[in-house]
C-alpha positions as CSV (number, residue, x, y, z in Angstrom):
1,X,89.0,151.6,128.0
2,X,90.4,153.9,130.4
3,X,92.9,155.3,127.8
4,X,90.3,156.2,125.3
5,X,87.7,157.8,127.8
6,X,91.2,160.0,129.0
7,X,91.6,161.1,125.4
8,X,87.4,161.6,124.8
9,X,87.8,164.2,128.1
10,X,91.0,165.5,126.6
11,X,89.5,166.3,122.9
12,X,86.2,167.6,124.7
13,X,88.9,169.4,127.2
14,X,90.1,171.1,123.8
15,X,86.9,171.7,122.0
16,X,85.6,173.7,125.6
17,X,88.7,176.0,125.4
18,X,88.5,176.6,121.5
19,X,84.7,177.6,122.3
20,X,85.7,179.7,125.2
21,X,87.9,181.4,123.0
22,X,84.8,181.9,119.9
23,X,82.7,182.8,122.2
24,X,84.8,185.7,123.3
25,X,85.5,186.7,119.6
26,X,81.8,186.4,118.8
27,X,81.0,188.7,122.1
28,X,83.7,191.3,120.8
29,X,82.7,191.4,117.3
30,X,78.9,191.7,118.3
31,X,79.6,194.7,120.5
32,X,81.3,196.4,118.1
33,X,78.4,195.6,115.1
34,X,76.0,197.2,118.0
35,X,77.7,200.1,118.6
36,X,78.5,201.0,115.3
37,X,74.6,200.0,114.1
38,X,73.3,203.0,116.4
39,X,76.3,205.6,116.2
40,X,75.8,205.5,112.2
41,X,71.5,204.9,111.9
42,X,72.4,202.1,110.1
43,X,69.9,199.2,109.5
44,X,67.5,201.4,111.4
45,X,64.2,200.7,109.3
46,X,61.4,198.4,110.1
47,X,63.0,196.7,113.7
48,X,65.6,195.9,111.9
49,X,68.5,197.0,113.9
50,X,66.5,196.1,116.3
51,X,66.0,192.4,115.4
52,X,69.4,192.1,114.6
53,X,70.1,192.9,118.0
54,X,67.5,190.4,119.6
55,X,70.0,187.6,117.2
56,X,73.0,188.2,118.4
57,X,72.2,188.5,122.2
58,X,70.3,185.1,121.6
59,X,73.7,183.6,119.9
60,X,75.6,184.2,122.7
61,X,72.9,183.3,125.6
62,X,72.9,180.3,123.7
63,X,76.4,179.9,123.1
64,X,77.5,181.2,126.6
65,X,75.1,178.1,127.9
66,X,76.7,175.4,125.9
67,X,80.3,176.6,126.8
68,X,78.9,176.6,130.6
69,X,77.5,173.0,130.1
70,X,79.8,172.1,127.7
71,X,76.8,170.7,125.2
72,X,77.3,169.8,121.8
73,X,80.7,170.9,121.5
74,X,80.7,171.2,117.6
75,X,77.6,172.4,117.3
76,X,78.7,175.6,119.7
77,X,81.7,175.8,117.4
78,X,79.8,176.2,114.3
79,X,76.9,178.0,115.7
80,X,80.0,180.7,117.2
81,X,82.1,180.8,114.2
82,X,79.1,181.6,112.0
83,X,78.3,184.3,113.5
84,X,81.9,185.8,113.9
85,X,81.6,185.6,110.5
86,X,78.7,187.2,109.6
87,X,79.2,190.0,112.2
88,X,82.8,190.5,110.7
89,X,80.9,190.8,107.1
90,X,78.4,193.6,108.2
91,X,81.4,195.2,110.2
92,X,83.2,195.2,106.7
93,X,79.9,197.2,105.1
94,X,79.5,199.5,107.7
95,X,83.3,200.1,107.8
96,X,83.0,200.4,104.1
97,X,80.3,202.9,104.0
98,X,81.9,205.1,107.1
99,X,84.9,205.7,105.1
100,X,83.5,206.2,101.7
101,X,81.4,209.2,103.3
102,X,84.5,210.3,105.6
103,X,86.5,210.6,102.5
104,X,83.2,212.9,100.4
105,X,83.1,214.8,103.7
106,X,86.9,215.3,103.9
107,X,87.5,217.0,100.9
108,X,84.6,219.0,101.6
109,X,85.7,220.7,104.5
110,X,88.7,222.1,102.1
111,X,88.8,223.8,98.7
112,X,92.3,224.0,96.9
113,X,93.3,226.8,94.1
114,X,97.0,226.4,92.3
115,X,98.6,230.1,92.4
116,X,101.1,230.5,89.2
117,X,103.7,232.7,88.4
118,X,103.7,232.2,84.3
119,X,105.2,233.8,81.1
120,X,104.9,233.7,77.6
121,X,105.5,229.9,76.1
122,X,108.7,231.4,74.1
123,X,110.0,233.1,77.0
124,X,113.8,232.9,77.8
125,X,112.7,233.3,81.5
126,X,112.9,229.6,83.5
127,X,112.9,230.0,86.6
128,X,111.4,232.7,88.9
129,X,114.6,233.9,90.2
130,X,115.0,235.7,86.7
131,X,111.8,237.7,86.9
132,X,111.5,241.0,88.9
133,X,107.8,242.4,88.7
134,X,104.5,240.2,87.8
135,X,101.1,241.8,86.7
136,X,98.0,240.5,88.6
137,X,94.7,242.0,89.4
138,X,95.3,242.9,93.3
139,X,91.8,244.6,93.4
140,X,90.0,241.4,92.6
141,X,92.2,239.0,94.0
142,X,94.5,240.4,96.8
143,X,94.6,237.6,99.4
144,X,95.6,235.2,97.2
145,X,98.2,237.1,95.2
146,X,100.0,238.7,98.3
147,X,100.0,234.2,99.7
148,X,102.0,233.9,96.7
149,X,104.3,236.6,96.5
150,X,105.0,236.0,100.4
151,X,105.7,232.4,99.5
152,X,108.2,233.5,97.3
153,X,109.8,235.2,99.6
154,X,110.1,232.7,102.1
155,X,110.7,229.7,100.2
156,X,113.6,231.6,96.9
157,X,114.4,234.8,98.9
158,X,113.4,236.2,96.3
159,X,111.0,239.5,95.7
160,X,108.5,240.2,93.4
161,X,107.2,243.6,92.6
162,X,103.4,243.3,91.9
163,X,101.9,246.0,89.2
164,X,98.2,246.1,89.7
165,X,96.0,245.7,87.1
166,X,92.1,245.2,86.5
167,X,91.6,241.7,85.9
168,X,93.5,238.4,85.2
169,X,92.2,238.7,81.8
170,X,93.8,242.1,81.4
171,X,97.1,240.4,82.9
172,X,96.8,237.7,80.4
173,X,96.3,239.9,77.0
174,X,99.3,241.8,78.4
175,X,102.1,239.0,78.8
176,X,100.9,237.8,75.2
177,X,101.5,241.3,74.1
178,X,105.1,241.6,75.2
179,X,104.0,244.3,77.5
180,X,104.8,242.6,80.7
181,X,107.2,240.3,81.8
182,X,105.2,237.5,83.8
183,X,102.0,237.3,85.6
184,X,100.1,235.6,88.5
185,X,97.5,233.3,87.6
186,X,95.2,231.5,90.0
187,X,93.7,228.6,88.5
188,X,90.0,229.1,89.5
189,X,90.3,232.3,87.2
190,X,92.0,230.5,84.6
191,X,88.9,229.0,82.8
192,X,88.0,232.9,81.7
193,X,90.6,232.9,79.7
194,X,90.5,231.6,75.8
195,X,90.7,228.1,75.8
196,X,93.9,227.3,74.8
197,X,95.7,229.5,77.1
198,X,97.7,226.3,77.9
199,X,99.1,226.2,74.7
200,X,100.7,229.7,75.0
201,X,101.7,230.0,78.8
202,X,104.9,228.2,80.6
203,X,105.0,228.3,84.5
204,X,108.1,228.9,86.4
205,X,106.4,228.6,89.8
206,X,103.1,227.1,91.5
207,X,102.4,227.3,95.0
208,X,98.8,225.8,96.2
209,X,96.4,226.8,98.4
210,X,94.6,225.1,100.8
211,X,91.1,226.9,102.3
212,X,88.5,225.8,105.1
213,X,85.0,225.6,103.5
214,X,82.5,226.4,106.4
215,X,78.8,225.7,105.9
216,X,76.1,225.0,108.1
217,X,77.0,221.7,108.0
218,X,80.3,222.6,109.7
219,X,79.5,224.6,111.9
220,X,77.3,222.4,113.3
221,X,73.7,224.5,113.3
222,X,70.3,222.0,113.8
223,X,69.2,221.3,110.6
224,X,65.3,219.4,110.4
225,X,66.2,216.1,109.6
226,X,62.6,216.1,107.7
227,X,63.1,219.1,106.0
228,X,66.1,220.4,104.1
229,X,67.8,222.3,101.4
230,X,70.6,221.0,99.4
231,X,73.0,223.0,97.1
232,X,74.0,220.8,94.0
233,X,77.2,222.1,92.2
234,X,78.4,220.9,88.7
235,X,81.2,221.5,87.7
236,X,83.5,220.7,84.5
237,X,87.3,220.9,85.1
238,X,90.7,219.0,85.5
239,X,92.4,218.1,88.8
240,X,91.0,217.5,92.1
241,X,87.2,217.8,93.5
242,X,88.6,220.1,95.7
243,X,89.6,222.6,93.2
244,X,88.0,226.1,93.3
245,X,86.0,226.6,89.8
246,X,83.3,228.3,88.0
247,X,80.0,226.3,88.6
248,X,78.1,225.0,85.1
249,X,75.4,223.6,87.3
250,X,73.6,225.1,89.8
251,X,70.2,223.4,91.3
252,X,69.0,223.4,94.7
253,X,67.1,220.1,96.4
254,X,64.8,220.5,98.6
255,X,63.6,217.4,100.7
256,X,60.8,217.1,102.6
257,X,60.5,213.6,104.2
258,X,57.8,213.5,105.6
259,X,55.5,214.5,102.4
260,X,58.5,212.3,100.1
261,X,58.6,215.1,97.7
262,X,62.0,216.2,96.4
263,X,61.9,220.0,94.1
264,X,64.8,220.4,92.0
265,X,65.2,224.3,91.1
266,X,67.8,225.3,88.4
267,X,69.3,228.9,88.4
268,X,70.6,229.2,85.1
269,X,74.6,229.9,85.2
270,X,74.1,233.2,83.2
271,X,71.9,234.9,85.9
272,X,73.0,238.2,87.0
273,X,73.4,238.0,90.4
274,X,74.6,239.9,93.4
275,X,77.6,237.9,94.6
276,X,79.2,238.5,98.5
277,X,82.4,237.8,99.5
278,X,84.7,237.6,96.6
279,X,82.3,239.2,94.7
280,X,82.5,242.5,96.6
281,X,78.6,242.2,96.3
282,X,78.3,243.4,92.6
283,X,76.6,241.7,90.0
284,X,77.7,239.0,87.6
285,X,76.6,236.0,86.6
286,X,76.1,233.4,88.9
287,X,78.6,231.1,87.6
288,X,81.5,233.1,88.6
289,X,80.4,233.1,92.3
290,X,82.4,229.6,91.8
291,X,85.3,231.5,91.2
292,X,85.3,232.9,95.1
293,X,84.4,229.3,96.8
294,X,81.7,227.1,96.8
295,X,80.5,228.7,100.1
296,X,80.1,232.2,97.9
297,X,77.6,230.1,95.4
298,X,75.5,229.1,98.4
299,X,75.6,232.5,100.3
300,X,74.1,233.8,96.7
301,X,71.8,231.6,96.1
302,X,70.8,231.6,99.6
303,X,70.3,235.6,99.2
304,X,68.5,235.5,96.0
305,X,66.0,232.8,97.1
306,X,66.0,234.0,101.0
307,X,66.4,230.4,102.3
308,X,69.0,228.1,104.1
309,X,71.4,225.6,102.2
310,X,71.8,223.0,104.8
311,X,74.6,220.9,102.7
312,X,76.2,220.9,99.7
313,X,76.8,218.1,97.0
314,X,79.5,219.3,94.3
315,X,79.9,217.2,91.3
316,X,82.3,216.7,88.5
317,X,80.2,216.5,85.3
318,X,82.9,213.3,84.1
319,X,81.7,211.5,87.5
320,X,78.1,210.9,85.3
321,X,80.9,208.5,83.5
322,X,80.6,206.5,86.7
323,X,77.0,207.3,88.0
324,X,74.8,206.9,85.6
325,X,76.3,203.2,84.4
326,X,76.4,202.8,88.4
327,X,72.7,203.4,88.2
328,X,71.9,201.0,84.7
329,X,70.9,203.7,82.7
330,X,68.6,206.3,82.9
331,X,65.5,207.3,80.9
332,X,64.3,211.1,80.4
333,X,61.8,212.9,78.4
334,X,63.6,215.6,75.1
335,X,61.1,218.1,74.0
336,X,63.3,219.1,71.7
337,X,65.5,217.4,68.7
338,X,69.1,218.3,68.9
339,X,72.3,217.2,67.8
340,X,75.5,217.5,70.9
341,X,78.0,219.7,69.4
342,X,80.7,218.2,72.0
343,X,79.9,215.3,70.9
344,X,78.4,215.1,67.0
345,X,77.5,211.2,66.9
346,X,74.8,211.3,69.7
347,X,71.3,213.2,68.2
348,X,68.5,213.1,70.6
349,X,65.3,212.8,69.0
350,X,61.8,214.0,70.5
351,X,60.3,211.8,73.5
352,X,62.0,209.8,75.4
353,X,65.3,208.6,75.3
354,X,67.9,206.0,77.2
355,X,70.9,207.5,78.3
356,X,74.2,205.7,79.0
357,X,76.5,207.8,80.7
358,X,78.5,209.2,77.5
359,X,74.8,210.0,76.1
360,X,74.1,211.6,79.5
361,X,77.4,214.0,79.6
362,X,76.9,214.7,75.7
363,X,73.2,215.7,76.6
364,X,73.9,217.8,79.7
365,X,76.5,220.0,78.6
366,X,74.8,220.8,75.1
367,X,73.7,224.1,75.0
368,X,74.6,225.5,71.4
369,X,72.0,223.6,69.7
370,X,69.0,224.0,71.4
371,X,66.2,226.7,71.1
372,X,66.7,228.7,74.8
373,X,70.3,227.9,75.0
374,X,71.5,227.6,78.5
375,X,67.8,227.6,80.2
376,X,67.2,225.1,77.9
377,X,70.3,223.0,79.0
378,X,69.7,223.7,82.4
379,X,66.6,221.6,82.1
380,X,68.2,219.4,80.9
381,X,70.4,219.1,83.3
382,X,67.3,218.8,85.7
383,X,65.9,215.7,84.2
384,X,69.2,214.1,84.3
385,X,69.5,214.9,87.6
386,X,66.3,214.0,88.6
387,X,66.3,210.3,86.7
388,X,69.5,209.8,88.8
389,X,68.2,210.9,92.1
390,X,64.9,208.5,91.2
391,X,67.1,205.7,90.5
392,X,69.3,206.4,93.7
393,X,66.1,206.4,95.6
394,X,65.0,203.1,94.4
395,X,65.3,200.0,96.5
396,X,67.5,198.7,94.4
397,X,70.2,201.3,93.9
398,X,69.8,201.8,97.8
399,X,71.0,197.9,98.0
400,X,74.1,199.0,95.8
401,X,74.1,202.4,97.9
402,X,78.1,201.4,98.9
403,X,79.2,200.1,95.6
404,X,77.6,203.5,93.8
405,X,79.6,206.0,96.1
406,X,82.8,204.6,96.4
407,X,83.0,204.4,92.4
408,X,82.4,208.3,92.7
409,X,84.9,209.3,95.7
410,X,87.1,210.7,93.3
411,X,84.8,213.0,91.8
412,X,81.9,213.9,94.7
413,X,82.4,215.9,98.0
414,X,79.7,216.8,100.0
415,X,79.1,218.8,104.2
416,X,76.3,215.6,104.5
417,X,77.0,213.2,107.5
418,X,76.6,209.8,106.9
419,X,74.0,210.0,110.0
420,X,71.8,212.0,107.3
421,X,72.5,209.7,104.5
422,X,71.0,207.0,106.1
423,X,68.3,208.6,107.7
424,X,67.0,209.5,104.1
425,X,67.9,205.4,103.4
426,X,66.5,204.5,106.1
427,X,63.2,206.6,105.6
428,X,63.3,205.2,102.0
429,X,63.6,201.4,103.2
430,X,61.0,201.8,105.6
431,X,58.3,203.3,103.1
432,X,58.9,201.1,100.5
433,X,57.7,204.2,98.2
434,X,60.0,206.3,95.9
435,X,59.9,209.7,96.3
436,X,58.2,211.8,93.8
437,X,60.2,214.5,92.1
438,X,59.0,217.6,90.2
439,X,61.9,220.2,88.4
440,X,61.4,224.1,88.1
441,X,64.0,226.4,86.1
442,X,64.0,230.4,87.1
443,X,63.9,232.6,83.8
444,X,64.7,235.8,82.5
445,X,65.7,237.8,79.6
446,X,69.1,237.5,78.2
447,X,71.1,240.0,76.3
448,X,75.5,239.8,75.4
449,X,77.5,242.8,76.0
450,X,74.5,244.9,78.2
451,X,75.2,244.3,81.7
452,X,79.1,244.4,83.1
453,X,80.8,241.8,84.6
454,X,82.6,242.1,87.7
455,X,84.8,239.5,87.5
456,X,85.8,240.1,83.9
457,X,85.5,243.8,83.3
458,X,84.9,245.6,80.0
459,X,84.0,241.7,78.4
460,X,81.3,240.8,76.2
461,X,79.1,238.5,78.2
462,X,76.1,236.8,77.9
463,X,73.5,237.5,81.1
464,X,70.5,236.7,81.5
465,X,68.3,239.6,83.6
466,X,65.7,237.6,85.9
467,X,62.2,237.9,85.7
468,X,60.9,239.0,88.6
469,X,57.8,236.9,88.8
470,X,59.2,233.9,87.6
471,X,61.5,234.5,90.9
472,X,58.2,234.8,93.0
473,X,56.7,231.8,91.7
474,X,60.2,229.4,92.2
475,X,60.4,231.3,95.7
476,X,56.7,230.1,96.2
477,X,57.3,226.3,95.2
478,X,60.3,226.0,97.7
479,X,58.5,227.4,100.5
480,X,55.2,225.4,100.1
481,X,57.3,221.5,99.5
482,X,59.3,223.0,102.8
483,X,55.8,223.6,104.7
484,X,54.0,219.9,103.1
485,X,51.6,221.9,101.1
């Protein structure tokens, strides 16, 4: 009798220290659930962060008191380990969600261009020790070219002599012509030339180049967390987000909260546009503001329109592969019958239509084919955009918020915190409403060959002159879905 009460006390003995030791590992894991709750906004809809709270610190009153009093033993056990669990679960998804968005704002805090020294495909040349002078466009372009030719330097003792000429297109029609012996290429610049300049180019030397992107988002200025303006990039090109390019897509989001309206305004890529930085403040079209950095497109845009870009979202058009499945579909209205000439089996009829997310790229990028050509693809481009953005904003997608942005990581950066993320979440959650969005396009008269291009001097392009009350009336919309009218 005595024996098996000394073993009873024993096993309770055990069963006291094992709860001792959950109840610890509970208190631990339910701090750090806390903290990171309020540091990141998250859960912070309808008291329930709150509530949350209120269940954890009554778990561990309770479980602190049958430790203390050494009360159902087991039942502390499972009640503790229960709730380690769960807490270690949210930790995971809040974890999850932190790195997801550090990783989008990482690689927006840096943009990336590949410089090249490169000759002809058939050239004997192989290595850059042979070559002795290089053609590339140190007007347009100095920075860059002189990072190169310095790197040269330093890393083959070797020098290059640079002969200056107008453009990398100038450069390019040059080496193919035998007049030159090599060039400097710098890969944001490298779209402008034909298409399969690949084909007829060999390079004996890269050296990349790694830029800080500053933004209002970096440098840390308020910005009305009710109220803001978003630059959306799209963008159609191999190797990392990160990559400087030429932007295809160019629409700006403005949010307003408070009012749960969201304005989508496309500038057509062919506008001509004064363009800073880079652009030496001359006109071009506004898709080669790309070419100097994504912060050159907002500072242009931002000029044209006279407002503030508070972030910036810059997306790969292949990362609609990912979203749009991500999403289930979307559905958007086609005023106009068209067959995609990227992509001949996919004809859109009048009304609307479902879009997978090889539909969706194939209708986006079609411009050929339809009766405005890129204003008209530009719309486009809004209603894709904006069945996406309703879908996102739907309680369901929010539910699947994680699982949508960590398929896209590869092919999204954006300057927006995850603080602001989940306040628009949160906002969204505690509504329960969807927020209504309405699309404007700017417009203007286009003409080819009639205004010059600064980045690709004495070319043919296509520009399209803006009308200056369509500009008026876009200018107009922004400001009053800013102000809640």
């Amino acid at each position: 009798m005595a024996k098996r009460s000394r073993k009873r006390r024993k096993k309770q003995t055990s069963l006291s220290v094992v709860n001792l030791a959950l109840l610890l590992l509970y208190t631990l894991i339910s701090i750090l659930v806390v903290f990171t709750m309020y540091s990141y906004q998250f859960l912070n809809f309808s008291q329930v962060n709150n509530i949350y709270t209120g269940v954890l610190v009554l778990v561990f009153v309770v479980g602190l008191l049958f430790v203390l009093l050494r009360k159902a033993p087991r039942l502390t056990a499972v009640l503790l380990a229960l709730f380690a669990f769960i807490g270690v679960v949210t930790l995971f998804f809040f974890k999850s969600a932190i790195d997801v968005t550090g990783k989008l704002n990482e690689t927006a805090s840096f943009s990336e261009m590949e410089m090249s020294v490169v000759v002809p495909k058939d050239s004997n040349i192989s290595a850059i020790s042979q070559v002795t002078e290089v053609q590339a466009p140190l007007g347009r372009d100095r920075t860059n070219i002189e990072n190169v030719i310095n790197q040269v330097q330093a890393e083959k003792n070797h020098t290059l002599q640079v002969q200056d000429v107008e453009s990398y297109s100038v450069a390019y029609d040059n080496l193919l012509a035998g007049s030159s012996q090599a060039m400097v290429l710098n890969s944001a610049y490298a779209s402008l030339l034909e298409s399969d300049y690949t084909n007829k180019l060999k390079t004996i030397y890269t050296y990349k180049i790694k830029k800080e992107v500053t933004t209002t988002a970096q440098t840390n200025e308020a910005v009305d967390a009710d109220v803001f303006n978003v630059y959306i990039s799209g963008i159609d090109t191999y190797g990392p987000i990160s990559s400087v390019s030429r932007s295809d897509v160019n629409i700006i989001m403005t949010v307003n909260q408070k009012t749960k309206k969201v304005l989508l305004t496309t500038t057509p890529r062919d506008s001509y546009v004064q363009i800073p930085d880079g652009g030496n403040n001359q006109y071009d079209k506004l898709t080669h503001a790309g070419l100097y950095g994504v912060e050159t497109s907002m500072k242009t845009l931002e000029n044209l329109y006279g407002i503030n870009l508070d972030y910036y979202a810059r997306i790969n058009f292949t990362s609609f592969l990912t979203l749009i499945d991500q999403v289930g579909g979307i559905e958007v209205y086609n005023d106009q019958e068209f067959t995609s000439w990227t992509n001949s089996k996919y004809t859109f009829p009048v009304g609307n239509v479902t879009l997978n997310s090889e539909q969706a790229l194939a209708f986006v990028r079609e411009r050929y084919s339809l009766a405005n050509g890129d204003n008209d693809r530009g719309k486009n481009q809004e209603k894709v955009i904006a069945a996406v953005i309703g879908k996102l904003a739907s309680i369901n997608s929010i539910s699947n918020f994680s699982a949508i942005i960590n398929g896209l990581s590869g092919s999204i950066q954006t300057d927006m915190p995850l603080s602001t993320m989940m306040t628009i979440a949160n906002g969204q959650l505690e509504s329960g409403t969807n927020y209504e969005v309405i699309s404007q396009a700017l417009t203007g008269t286009g003409s080819t060959g009639q205004l010059p291009s600064y980045a690709m001097p004495n070319a043919s392009l296509y520009m399209m002159s803006i009308d200056e009350n369509s500009l008026a009336t876009v200018k107009q919309a922004i400001t009053d879905v800013m102000e809640g009218r």
